[in-house]
C-alpha positions in Angstrom: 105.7 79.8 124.6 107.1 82.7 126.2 110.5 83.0 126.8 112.2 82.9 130.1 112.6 86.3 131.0 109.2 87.3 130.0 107.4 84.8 131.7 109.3 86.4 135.4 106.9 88.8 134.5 103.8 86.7 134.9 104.2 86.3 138.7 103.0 90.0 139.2 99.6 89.2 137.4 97.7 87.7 140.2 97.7 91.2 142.1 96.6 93.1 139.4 93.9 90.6 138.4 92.8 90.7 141.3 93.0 94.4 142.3 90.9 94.7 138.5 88.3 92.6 139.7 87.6 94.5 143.0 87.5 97.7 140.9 84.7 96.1 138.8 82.7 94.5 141.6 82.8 98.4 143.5 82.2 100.3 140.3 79.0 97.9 139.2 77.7 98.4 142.7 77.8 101.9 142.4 76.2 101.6 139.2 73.3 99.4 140.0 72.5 102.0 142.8 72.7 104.9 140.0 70.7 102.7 137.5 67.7 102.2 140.2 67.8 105.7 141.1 64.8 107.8 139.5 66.2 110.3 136.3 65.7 113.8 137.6 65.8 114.8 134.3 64.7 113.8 130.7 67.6 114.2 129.0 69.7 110.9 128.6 73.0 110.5 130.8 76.1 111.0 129.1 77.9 107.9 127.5 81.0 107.6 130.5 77.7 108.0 133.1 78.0 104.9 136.5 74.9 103.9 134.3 76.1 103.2 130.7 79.3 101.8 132.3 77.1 99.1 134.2 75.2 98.4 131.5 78.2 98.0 129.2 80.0 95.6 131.7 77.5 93.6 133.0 74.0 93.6 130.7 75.9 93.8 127.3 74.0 97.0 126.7 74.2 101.4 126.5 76.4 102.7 123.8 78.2 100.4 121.6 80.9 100.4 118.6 78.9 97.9 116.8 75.2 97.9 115.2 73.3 94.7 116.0 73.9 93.7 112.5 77.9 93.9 113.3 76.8 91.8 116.4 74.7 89.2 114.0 77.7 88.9 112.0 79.8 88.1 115.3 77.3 85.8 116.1 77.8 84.2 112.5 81.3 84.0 112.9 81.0 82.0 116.3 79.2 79.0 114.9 80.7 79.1 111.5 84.0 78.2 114.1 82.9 75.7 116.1 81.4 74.0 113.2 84.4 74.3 110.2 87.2 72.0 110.8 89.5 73.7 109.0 91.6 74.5 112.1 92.1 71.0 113.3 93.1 69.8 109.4 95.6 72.6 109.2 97.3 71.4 112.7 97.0 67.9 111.4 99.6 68.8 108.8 101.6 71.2 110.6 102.4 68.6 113.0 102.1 65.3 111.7 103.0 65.8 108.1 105.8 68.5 108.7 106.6 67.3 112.0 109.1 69.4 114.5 109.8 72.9 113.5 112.8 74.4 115.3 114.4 77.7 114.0 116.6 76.9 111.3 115.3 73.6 110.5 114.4 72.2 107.2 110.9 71.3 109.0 110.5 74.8 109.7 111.6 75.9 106.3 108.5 73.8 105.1 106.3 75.0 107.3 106.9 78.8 106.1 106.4 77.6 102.9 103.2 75.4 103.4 101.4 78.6 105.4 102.4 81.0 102.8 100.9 79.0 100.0 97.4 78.2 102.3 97.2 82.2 102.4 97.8 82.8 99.4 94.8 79.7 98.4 92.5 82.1 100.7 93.3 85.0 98.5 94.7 87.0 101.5 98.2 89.5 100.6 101.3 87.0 101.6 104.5 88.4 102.2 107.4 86.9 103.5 109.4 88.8 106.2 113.4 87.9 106.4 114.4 87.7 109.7 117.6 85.5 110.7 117.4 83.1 112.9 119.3 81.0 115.5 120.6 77.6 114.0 120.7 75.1 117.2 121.1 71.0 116.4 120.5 68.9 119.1 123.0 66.3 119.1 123.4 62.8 121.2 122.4 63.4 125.0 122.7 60.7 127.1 123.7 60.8 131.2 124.1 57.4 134.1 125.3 57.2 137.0 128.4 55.3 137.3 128.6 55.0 141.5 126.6 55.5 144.1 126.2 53.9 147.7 124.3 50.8 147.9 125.0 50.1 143.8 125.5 46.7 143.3 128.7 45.9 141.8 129.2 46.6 138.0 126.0 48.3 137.4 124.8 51.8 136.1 121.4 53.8 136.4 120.0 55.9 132.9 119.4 59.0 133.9 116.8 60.4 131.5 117.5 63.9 130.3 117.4 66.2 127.3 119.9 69.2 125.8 118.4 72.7 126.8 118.5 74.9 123.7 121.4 76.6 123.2 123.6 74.5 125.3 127.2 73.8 124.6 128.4 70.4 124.5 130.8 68.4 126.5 133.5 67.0 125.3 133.2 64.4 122.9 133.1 61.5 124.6 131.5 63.0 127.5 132.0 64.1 131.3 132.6 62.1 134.2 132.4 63.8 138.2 130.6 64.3 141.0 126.6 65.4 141.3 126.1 68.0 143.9 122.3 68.8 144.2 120.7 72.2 145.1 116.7 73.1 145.7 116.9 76.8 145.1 119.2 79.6 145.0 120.0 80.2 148.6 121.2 76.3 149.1 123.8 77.3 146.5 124.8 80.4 148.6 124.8 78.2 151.1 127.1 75.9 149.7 130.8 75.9 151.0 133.8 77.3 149.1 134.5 75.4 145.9 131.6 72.5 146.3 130.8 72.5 143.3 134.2 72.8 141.8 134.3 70.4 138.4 130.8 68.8 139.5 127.7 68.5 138.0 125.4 70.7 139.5 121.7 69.5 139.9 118.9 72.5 140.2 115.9 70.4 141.6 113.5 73.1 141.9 110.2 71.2 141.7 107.4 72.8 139.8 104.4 73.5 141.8 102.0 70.9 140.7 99.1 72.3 143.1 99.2 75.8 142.1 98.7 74.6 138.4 95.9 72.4 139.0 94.2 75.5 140.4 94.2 77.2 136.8 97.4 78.9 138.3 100.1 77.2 135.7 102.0 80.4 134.3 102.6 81.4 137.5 104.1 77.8 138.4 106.1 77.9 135.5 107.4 81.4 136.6 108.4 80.3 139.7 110.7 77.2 137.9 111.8 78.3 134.5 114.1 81.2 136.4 116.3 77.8 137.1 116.5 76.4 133.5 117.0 80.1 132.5 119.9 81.2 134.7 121.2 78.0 135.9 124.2 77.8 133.1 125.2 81.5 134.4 125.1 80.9 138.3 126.4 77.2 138.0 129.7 78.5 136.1 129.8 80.9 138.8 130.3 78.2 141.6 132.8 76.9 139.1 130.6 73.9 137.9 131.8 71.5 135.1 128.0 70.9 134.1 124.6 72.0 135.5 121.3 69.7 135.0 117.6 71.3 136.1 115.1 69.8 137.1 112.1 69.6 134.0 109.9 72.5 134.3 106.3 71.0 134.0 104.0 68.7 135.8 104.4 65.6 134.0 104.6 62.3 135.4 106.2 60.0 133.4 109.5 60.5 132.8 109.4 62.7 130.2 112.1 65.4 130.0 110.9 69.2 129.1 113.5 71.1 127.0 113.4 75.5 126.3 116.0 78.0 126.1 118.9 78.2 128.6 120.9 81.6 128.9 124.5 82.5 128.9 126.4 85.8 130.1 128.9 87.9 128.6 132.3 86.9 130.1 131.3 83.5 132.4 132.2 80.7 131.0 129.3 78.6 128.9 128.7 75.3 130.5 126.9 72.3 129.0 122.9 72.2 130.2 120.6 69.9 130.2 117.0 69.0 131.8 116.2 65.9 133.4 112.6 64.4 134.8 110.9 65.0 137.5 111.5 61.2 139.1 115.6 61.4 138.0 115.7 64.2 140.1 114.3 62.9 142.9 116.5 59.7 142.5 119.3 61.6 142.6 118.7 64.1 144.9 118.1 60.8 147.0 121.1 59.0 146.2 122.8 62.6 146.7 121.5 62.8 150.4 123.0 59.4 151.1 126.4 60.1 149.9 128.7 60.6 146.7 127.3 59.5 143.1 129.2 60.0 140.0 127.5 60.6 136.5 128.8 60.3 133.3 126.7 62.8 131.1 127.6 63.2 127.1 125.3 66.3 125.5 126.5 67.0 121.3 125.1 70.0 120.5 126.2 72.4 117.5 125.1 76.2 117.8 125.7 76.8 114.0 125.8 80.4 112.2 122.5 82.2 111.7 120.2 81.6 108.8 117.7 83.3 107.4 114.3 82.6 107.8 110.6 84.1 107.7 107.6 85.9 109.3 104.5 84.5 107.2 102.4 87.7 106.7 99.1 87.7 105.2 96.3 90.4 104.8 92.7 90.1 104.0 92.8 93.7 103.3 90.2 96.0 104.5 87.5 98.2 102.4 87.7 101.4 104.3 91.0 101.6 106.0 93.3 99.3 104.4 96.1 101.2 105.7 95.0 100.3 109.4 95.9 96.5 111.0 94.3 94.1 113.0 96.9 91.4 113.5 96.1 87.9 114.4 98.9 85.6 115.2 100.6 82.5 116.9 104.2 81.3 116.6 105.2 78.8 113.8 108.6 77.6 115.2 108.4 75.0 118.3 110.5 72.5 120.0 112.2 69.4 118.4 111.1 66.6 121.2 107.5 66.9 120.3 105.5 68.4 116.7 104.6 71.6 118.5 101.0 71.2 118.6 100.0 73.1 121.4 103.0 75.1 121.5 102.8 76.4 119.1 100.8 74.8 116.2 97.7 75.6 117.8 97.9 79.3 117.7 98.5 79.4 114.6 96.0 77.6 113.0 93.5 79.2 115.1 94.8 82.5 113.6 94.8 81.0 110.3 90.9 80.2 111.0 90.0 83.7 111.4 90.9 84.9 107.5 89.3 81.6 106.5 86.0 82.2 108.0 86.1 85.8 106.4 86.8 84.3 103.3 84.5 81.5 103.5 81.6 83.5 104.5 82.8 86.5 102.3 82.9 89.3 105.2 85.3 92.2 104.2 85.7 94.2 107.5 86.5 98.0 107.3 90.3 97.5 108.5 92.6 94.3 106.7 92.8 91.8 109.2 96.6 91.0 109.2 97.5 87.1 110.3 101.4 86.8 111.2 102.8 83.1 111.7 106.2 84.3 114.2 109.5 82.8 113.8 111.4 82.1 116.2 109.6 83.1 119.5 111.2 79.6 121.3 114.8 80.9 121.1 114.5 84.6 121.8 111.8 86.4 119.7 113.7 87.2 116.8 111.0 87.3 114.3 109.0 89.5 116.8 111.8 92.0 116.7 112.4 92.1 113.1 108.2 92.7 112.4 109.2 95.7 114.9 112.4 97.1 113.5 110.5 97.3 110.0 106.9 98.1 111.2 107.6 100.0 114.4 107.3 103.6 113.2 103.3 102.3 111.9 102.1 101.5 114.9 99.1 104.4 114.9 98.2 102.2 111.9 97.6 99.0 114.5 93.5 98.9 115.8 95.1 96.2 117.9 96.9 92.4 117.9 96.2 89.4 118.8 98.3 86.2 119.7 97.6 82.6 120.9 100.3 81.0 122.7 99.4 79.6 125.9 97.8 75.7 124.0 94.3 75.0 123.0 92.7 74.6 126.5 89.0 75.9 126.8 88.5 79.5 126.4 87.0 81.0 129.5 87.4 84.5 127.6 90.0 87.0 126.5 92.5 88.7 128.2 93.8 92.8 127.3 96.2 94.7 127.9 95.6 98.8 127.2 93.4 101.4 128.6 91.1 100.8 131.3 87.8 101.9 128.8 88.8 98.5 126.6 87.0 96.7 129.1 83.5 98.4 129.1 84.1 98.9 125.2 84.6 94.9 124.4 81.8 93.7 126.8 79.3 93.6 123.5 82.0 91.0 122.1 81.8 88.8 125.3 78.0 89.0 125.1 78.6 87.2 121.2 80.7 84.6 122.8 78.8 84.0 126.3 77.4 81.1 124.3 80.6 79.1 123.9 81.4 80.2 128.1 84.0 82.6 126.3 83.0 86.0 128.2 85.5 86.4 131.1 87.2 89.5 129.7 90.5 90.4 132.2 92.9 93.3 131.9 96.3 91.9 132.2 99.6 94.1 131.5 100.7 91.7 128.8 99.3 89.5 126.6 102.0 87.7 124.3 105.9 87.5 123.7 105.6 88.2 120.1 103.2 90.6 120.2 104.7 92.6 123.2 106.4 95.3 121.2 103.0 96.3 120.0 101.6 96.4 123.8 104.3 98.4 124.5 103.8 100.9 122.0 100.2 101.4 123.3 98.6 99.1 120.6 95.6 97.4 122.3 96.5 93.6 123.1 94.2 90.6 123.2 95.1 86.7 123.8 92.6 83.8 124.0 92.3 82.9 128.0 92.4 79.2 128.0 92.4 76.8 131.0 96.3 75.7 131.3 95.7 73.1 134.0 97.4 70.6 131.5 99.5 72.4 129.6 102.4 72.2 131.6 102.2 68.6 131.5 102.7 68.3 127.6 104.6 71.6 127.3 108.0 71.3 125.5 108.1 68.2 126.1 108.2 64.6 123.1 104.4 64.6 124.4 103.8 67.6 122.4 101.9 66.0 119.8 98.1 66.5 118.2 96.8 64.2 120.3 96.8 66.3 123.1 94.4 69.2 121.3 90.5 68.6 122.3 88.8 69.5 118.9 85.9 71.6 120.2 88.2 73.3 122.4 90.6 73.9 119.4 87.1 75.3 117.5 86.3 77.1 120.7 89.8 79.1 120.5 89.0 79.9 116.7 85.8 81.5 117.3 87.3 84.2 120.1 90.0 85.0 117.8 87.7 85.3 114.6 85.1 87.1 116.6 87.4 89.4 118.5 89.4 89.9 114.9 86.3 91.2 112.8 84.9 93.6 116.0 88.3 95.0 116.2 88.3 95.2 112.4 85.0 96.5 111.5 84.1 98.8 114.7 82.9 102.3 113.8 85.7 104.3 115.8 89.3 102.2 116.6 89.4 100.6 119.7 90.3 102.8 123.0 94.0 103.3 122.9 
């Protein structure tokens, strides 16, 4: 789920939530007073009136894209979602029976292969798109500390940690030295000349716990995954042997939480690695009291490129087939969990949407277009191949979907695109008021796979889901299907079926 640099990004959102929801609040109490007024004339106000924008943002009614049949059909969607398991089974497999599926792995090989041929059972248009791939294999990674003060004689600590991906390794049989530890980045401007010279340079930047628990998570994770990002690049810099990070996530029990590190052209790569929350603190403890010495072995192997796939599927349209409503999540995840909620989930839930249409044989006006992304984990590149052959189309796209932020409750949708989306989709968050779905947000982005669309001025839509807990599970072994609540997995199915089909099926494309 979103890579690093992306995810900076999502600090800036708070502002412009909140500037969006003070425009709404003013605008819908100028309205009300223009909707009480008396009509000084008999001929109806025109459709961008105070009046039909209030109705269409708060009551659900003026002007619509959709007949109340289109909206019965919504409606019919909603239900069929919460009631149809067929999500939940398909994330069963993915994760259990397939297991891990990191780019370039056999597992995510099978996974390609095991979408593709559930399409195709659906009678949807499958085509695989070639993109290639990174090839990263996490190798042995183990770390302990080999003195400390206080130690009693003869002893060592585990240290608990995990390989970011893409790190090199250390040598063979591993490094020994010195842990230095640093909060942020001024205590490493801070540090004198050639500290951390041949060390091991620990970046305990805690994750903010607090601001997550307040339905603030991305923007926690924003704050810390800068660290696991450039930490590699900066500790070379200072002329470190190693660097560890602190896990980016709220979890509690000793649990590391891997995701892509970076590298520059012309520093020196140096070995990564994350380690829990409580190995931090212990060393940043130990650290405070006086020298400790680690002996830390990570194996990785960053192999050569292979190729791999974009699952594409269309449940082609019967006026426009020409024109695309995608609906998507990523396929590829981690290798310390089964990528259930990052990203199995998504998927699935995407994979719900043409199954519904089949099952209840609805053929919208424009094909409905489900992608399954590889890749997105270690830099996008399935997203950028989908763009490098489909980015001179984009008139063709109504608009795109993705789910990757886990299967959390859906309080709504968020968009990116024109200001009019928002009084155009309110109809759609009437249809899913009934599942507490009809928060609908502007937002300048809304996914990392489907960015390249957003930018190109296709309309953008993502599930918004409550991510209180998502950072606790999030790249980390817990990762597993446990941790997806079936209703809310349901609950995520229905706002991308029912957001799919309007998008699909509306008389005139969505405002763009």
């Amino acid at each position: 789920m979103f890579s690093a640099n992306r995810t900076l990004s999502g600090l800036f959102l708070t502002s412009l939530r909140v500037a969006s929801l003070l425009t709404l609040v003013v605008t819908a109490g100028s309205a009300f007073v223009t909707a009480q007024a008396p009509a000084s004339q008999s001929a109806p106000p025109p459709a961008t009136s105070m009046r039909d924008r209030f109705l269409a943002r708060i009551m659900g009614g003026g002007p619509s894209a959709w007949t109340p049949a289109q909206l019965a059909t919504m409606a019919k969607l909603r239900d069929a979602a919460i009631a149809d398991p067929y999500a939940l089974d398909e994330l069963h497999h993915l994760t259990d029976n397939i297991g891990p599926r990191l780019s370039g792995s056999p597992q995510a090989q099978q996974a390609v292969e095991y979408v593709a041929a559930e399409m195709k059972a659906l009678g949807a248009e499958v085509t695989l798109e070639k993109a290639p791939v990174p090839h990263w294999v996490r190798g042995l990674e183990t770390g302990e500390l080999l003195e400390w003060k206080g130690m009693a004689p003869g002893t060592k600590q585990k240290i608990v940690l995990t390989a970011l991906g893409g790190s090199v390794a250390t040598p063979a049989d591993g490094l020994t030295t010195e842990v230095v530890v640093v909060n942020n980045w001024a205590d490493i401007k801070a540090l004198p000349p050639g500290a951390a010279k041949g060390k091991i340079l620990l970046f305990n930047k805690k994750f903010d716990k607090q601001l997550a628990a307040q339905q603030g998570g991305i923007y926690a994770y924003g704050d810390a995954v800068q660290y696991r990002a450039a930490a590699p690049i900066v500790g070379a810099t200072a002329g470190a042997a190693a660097v560890l990070v602190r896990s980016v996530g709220g979890a509690d029990y000793r649990i590391p939480h891997t995701g892509q590190t970076q590298y520059a052209p012309g520093i020196e790569k140096i070995p990564a690695a994350a380690v829990t929350a409580e190995d931090a603190d212990l060393l940043a403890n130990l650290a405070g009291q006086g020298p400790v010495k680690m002996h830390l072995t990570l194996t990785p192997q960053t192999l050569p490129d292979v190729p791999s796939f974009n699952v594409i599927a269309d449940w082609k349209g019967t006026e426009h087939p020409e024109q695309f409503v995608v609906v998507s999540g990523h396929l590829d995840s981690w290798d310390l969990g089964t990528g259930a909620i990052d990203d199995g989930a998504g998927v699935v839930v995407s994979m719900q949407a043409v199954h519904l249409l089949q099952k209840l044989n609805i053929h919208p006006k424009r094909t409905v277009r489900f992608i399954a992304w590889m890749s997105e984990e270690e830099g996008s590149e399935g997203a950028a191949t989908f763009m490098q052959e489909h980015g001179g189309e984009m008139a063709n796209y109504i608009g795109a979907l993705e789910s990757d932020l886990g299967a959390g409750h859906p309080d709504g949708v968020v968009y990116a695109g024109k200001p009019e989306l928002g009084p155009w989709l309110q109809p759609i968050a009437s249809v899913l008021e009934p599942i507490g779905a009809q928060t609908f947000r502007s937002s300048p982005e809304t996914g990392e796979d489907i960015d390249g669309m957003t930018q190109k001025g296709v309309p953008s839509f993502a599930p918004s889901q409550d991510g209180r807990f998502y950072f606790n599970y999030h790249h980390t072994p817990a990762d597993t299907f446990d941790k997806v609540n079936p209703r809310e997995l349901a609950e995520n199915a229905a706002v991308m079926t029912v957001v799919a089909y309007a998008l699909a099926d509306s008389a005139e494309p969505a405002p763009r």
